[in-house]
Backbone atoms as SQL, in Angstrom:
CREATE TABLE atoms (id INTEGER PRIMARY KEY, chain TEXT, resi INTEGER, resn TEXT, atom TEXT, x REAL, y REAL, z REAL);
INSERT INTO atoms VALUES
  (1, 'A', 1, 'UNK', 'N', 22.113, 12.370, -22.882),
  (2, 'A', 1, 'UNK', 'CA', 22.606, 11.394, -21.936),
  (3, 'A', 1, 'UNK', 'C', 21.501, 10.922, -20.989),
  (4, 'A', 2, 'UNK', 'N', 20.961, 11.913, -20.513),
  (5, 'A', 2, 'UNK', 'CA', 19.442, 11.489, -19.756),
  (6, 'A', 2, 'UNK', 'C', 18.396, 10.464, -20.601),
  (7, 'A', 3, 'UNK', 'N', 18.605, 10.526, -21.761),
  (8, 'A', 3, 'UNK', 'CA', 17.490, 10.032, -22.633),
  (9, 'A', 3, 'UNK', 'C', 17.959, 8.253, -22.518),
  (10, 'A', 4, 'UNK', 'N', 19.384, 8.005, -22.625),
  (11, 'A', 4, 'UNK', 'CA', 19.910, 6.375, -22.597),
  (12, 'A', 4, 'UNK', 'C', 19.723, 6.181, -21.409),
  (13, 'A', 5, 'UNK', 'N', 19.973, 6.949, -20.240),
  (14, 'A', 5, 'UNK', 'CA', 19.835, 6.412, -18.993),
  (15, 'A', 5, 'UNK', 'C', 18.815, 6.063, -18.091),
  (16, 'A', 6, 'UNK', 'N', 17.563, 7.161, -18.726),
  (17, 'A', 6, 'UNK', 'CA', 16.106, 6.463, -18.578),
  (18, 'A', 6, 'UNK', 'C', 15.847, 5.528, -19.639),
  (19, 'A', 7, 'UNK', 'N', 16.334, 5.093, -20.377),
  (20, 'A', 7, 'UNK', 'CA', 15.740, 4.105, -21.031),
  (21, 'A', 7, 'UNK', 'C', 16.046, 2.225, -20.331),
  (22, 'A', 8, 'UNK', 'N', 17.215, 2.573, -19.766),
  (23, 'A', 8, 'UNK', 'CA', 17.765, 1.138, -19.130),
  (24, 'A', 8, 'UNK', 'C', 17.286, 1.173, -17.251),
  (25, 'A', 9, 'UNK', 'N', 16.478, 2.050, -17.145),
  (26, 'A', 9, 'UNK', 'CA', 15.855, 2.308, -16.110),
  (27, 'A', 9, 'UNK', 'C', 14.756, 1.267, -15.876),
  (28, 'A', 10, 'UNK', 'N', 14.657, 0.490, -14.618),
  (29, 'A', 10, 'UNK', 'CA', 13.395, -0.383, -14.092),
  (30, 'A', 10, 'UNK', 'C', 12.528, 0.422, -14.068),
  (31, 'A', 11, 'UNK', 'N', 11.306, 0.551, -15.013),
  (32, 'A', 11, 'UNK', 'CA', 9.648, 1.007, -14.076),
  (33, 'A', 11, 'UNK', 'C', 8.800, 0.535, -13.054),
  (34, 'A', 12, 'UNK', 'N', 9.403, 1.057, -11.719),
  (35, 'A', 12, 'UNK', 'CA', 8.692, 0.264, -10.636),
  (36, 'A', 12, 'UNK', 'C', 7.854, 0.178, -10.469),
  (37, 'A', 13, 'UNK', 'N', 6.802, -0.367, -10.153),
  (38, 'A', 13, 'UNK', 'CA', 5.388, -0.855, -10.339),
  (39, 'A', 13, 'UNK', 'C', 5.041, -0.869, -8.462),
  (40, 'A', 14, 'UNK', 'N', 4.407, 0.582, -8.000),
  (41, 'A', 14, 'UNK', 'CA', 4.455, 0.746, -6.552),
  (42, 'A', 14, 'UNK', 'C', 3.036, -0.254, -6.301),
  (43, 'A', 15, 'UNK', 'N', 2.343, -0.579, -5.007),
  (44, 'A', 15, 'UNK', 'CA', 1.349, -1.135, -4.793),
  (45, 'A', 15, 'UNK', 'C', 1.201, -0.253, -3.380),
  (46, 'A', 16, 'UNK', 'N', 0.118, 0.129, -2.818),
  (47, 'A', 16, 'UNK', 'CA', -0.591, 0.754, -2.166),
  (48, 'A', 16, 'UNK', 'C', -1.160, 0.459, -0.784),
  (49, 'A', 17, 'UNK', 'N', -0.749, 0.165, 0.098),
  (50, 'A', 17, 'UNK', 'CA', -0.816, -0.110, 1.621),
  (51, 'A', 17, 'UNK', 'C', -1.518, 0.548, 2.810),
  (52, 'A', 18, 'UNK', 'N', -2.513, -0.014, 3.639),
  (53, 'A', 18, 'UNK', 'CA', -2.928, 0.855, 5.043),
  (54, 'A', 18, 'UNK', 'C', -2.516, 0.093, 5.840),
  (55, 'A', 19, 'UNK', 'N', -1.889, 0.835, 6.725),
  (56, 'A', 19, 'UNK', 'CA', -1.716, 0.295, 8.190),
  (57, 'A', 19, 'UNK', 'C', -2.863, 0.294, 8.898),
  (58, 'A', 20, 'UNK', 'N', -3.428, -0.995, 9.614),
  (59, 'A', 20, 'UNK', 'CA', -5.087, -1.124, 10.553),
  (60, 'A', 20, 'UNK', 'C', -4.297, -0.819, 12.093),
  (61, 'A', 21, 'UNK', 'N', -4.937, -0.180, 12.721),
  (62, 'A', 21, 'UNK', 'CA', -4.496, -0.619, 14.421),
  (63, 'A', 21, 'UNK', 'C', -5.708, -1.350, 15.334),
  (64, 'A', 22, 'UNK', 'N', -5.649, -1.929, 16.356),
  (65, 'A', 22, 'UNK', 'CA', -6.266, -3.340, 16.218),
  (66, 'A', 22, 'UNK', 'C', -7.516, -2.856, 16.514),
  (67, 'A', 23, 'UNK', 'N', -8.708, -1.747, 16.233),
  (68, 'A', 23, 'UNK', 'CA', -9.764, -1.999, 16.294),
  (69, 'A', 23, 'UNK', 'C', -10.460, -1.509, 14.380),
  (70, 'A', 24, 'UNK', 'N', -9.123, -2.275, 13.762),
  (71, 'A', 24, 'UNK', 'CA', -9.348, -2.078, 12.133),
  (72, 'A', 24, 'UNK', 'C', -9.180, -0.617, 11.537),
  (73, 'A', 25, 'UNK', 'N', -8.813, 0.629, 12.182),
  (74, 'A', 25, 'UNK', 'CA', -9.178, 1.877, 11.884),
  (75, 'A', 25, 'UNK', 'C', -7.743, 2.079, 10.822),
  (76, 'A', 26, 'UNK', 'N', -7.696, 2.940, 9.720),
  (77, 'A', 26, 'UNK', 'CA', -6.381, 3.138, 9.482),
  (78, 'A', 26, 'UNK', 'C', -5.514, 4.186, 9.809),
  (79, 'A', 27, 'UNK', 'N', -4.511, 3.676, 9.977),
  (80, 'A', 27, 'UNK', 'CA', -3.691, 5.164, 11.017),
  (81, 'A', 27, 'UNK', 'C', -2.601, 5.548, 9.600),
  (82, 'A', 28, 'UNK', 'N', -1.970, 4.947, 8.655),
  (83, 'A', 28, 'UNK', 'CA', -0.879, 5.342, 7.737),
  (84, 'A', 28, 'UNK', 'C', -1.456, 4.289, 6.402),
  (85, 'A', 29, 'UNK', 'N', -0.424, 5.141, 5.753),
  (86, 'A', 29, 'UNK', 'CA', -0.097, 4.697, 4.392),
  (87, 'A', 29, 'UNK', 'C', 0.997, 4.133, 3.865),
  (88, 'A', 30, 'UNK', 'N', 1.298, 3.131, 3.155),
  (89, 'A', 30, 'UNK', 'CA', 2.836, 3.297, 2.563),
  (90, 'A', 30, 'UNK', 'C', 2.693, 2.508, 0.853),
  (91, 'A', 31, 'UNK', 'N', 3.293, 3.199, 0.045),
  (92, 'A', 31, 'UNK', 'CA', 3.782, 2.684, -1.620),
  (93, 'A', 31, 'UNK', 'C', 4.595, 2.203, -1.573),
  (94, 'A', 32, 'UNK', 'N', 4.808, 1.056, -1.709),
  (95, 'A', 32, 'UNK', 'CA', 6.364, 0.376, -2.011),
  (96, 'A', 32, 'UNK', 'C', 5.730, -1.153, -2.947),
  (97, 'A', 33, 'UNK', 'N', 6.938, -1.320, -3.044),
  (98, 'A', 33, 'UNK', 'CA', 6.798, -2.864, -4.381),
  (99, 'A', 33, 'UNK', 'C', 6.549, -4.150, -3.824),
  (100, 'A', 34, 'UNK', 'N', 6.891, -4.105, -2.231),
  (101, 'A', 34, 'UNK', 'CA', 6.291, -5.652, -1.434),
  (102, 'A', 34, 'UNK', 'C', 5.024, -5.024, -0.158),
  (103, 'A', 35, 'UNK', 'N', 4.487, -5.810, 0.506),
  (104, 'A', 35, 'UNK', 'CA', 3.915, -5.379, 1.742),
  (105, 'A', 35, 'UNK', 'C', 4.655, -5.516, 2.520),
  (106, 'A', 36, 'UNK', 'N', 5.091, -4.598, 3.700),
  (107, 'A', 36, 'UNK', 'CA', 5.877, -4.297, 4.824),
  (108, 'A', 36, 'UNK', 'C', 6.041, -5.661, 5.966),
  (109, 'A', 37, 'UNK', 'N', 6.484, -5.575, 6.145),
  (110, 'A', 37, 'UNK', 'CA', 7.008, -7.155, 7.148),
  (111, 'A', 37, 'UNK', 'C', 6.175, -7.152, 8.177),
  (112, 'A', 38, 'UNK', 'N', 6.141, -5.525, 9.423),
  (113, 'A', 38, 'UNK', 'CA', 6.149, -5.221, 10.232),
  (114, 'A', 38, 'UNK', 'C', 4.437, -4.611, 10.943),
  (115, 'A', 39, 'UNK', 'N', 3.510, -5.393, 11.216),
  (116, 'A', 39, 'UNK', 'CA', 2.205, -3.889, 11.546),
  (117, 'A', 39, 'UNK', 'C', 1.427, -5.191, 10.293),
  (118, 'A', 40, 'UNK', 'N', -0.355, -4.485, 10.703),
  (119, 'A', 40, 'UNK', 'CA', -1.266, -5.235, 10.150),
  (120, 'A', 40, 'UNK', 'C', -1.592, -4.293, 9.103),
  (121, 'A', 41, 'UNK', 'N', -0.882, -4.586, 7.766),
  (122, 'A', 41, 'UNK', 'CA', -0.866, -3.891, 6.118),
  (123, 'A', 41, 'UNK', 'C', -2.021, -4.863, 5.183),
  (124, 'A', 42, 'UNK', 'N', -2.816, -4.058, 5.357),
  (125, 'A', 42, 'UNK', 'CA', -3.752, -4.440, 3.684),
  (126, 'A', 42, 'UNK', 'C', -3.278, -3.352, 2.699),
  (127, 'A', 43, 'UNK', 'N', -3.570, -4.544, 1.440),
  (128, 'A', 43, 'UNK', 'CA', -3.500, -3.975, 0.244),
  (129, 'A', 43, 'UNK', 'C', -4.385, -2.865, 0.102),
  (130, 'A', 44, 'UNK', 'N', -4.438, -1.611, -0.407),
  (131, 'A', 44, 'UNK', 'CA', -5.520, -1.301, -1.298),
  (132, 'A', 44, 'UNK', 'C', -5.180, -0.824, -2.548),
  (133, 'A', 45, 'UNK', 'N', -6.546, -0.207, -3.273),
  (134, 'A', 45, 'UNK', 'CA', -6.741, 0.101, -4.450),
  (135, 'A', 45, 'UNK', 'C', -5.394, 1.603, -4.666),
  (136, 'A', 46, 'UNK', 'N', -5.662, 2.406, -3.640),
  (137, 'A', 46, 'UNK', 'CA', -5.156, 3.699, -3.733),
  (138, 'A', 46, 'UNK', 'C', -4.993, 4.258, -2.432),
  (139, 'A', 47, 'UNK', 'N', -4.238, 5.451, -2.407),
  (140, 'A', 47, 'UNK', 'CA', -4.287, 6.719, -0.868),
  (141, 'A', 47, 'UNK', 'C', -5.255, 7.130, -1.158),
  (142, 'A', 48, 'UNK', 'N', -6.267, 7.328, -0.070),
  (143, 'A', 48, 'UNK', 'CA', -7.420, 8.094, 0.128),
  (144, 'A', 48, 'UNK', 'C', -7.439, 8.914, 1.675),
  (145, 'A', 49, 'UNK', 'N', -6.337, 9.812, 1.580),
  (146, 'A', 49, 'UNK', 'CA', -6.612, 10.441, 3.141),
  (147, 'A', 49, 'UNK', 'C', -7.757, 10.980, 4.189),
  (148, 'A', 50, 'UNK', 'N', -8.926, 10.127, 3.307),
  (149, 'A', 50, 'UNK', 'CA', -10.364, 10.453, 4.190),
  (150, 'A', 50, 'UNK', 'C', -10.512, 9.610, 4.767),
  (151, 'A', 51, 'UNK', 'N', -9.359, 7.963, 4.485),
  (152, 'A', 51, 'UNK', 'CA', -9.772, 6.991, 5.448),
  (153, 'A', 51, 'UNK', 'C', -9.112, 6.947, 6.764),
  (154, 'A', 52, 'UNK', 'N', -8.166, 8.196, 6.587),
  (155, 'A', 52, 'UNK', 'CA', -7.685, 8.183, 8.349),
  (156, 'A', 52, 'UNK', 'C', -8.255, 8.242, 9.292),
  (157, 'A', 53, 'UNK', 'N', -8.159, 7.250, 10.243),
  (158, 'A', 53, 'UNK', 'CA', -8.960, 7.123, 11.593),
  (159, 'A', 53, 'UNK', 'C', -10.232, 6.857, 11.508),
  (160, 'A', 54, 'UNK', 'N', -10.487, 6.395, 9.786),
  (161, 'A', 54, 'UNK', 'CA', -11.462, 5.474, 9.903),
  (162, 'A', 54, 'UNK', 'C', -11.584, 3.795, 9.462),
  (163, 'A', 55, 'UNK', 'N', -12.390, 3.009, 9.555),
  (164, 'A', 55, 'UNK', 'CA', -12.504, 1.795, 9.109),
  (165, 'A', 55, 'UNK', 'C', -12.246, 1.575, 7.503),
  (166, 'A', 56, 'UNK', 'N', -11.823, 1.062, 6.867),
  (167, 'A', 56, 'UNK', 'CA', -11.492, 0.880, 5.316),
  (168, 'A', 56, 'UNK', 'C', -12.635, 0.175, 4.747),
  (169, 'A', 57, 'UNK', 'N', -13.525, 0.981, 3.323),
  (170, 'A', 57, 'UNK', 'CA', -14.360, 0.792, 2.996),
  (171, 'A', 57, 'UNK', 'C', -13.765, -0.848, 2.181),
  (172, 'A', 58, 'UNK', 'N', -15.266, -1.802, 2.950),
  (173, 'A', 58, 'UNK', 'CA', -15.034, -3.653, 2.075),
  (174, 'A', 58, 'UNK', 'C', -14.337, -3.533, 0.666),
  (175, 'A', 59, 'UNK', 'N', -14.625, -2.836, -0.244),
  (176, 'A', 59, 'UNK', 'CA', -14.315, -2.920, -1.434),
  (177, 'A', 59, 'UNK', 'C', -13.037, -2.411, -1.633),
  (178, 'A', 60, 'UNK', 'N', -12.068, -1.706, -1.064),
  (179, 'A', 60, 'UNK', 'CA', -11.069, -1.186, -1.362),
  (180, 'A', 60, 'UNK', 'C', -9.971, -2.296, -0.177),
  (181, 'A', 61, 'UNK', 'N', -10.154, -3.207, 0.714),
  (182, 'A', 61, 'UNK', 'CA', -9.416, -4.133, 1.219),
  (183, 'A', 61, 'UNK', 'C', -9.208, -5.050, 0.042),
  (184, 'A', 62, 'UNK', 'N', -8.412, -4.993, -0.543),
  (185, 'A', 62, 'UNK', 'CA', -7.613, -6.096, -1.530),
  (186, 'A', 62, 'UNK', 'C', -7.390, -7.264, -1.085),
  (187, 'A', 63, 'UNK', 'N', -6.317, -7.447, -0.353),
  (188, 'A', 63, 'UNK', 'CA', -5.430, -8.306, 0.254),
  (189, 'A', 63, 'UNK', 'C', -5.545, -8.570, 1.552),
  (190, 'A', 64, 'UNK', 'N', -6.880, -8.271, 2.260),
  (191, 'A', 64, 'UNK', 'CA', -6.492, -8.250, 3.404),
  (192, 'A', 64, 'UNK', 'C', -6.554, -9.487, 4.221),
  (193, 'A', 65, 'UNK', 'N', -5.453, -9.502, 5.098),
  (194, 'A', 65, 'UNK', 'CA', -4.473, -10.545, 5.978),
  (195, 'A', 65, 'UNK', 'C', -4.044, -11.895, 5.057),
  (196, 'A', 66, 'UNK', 'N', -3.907, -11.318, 3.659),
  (197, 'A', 66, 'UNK', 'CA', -2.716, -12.058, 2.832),
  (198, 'A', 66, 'UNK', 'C', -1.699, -11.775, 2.481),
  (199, 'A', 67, 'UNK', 'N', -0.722, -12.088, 2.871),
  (200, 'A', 67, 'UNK', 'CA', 0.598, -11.979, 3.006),
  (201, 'A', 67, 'UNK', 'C', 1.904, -12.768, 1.983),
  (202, 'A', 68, 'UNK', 'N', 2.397, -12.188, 0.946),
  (203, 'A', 68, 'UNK', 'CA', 3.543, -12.753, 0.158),
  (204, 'A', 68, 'UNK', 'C', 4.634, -12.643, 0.695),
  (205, 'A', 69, 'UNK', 'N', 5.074, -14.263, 1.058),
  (206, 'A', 69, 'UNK', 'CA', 6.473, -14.135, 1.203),
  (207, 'A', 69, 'UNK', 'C', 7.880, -14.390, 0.112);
């Protein structure tokens, strides 16, 4: 029964988020399928918890201050 019910299952496709606070540093993370409404969210590549409380290395800002509505 598990086997039909993962099969009609969506594979969500997460995308990878830092929260900047305004002197660019990153304070959080979040995975979800859109960018957050709320707070200055760049895309990145991945979680890397070495970038806390620091500046986000150029190459891993994806998206940054582009916004899909």
């Amino acid at each position: 029964m598990r086997l039909c019910i993962s099969l009609f299952k969506r594979a969500i496709k997460y995308r990878h988020f830092a929260l900047l606070d305004l002197q660019g540093r990153c304070i959080a993370f979040m995975s979800c399928e859109e960018i957050p409404s709320r707070g200055e969210w760049v895309e990145v590549e991945a979680v890397n918890l070495a970038w806390l409380n620091q500046t986000l290395p150029g190459p891993e800002r994806r998206a940054a201050n582009s916004r899909t509505v």
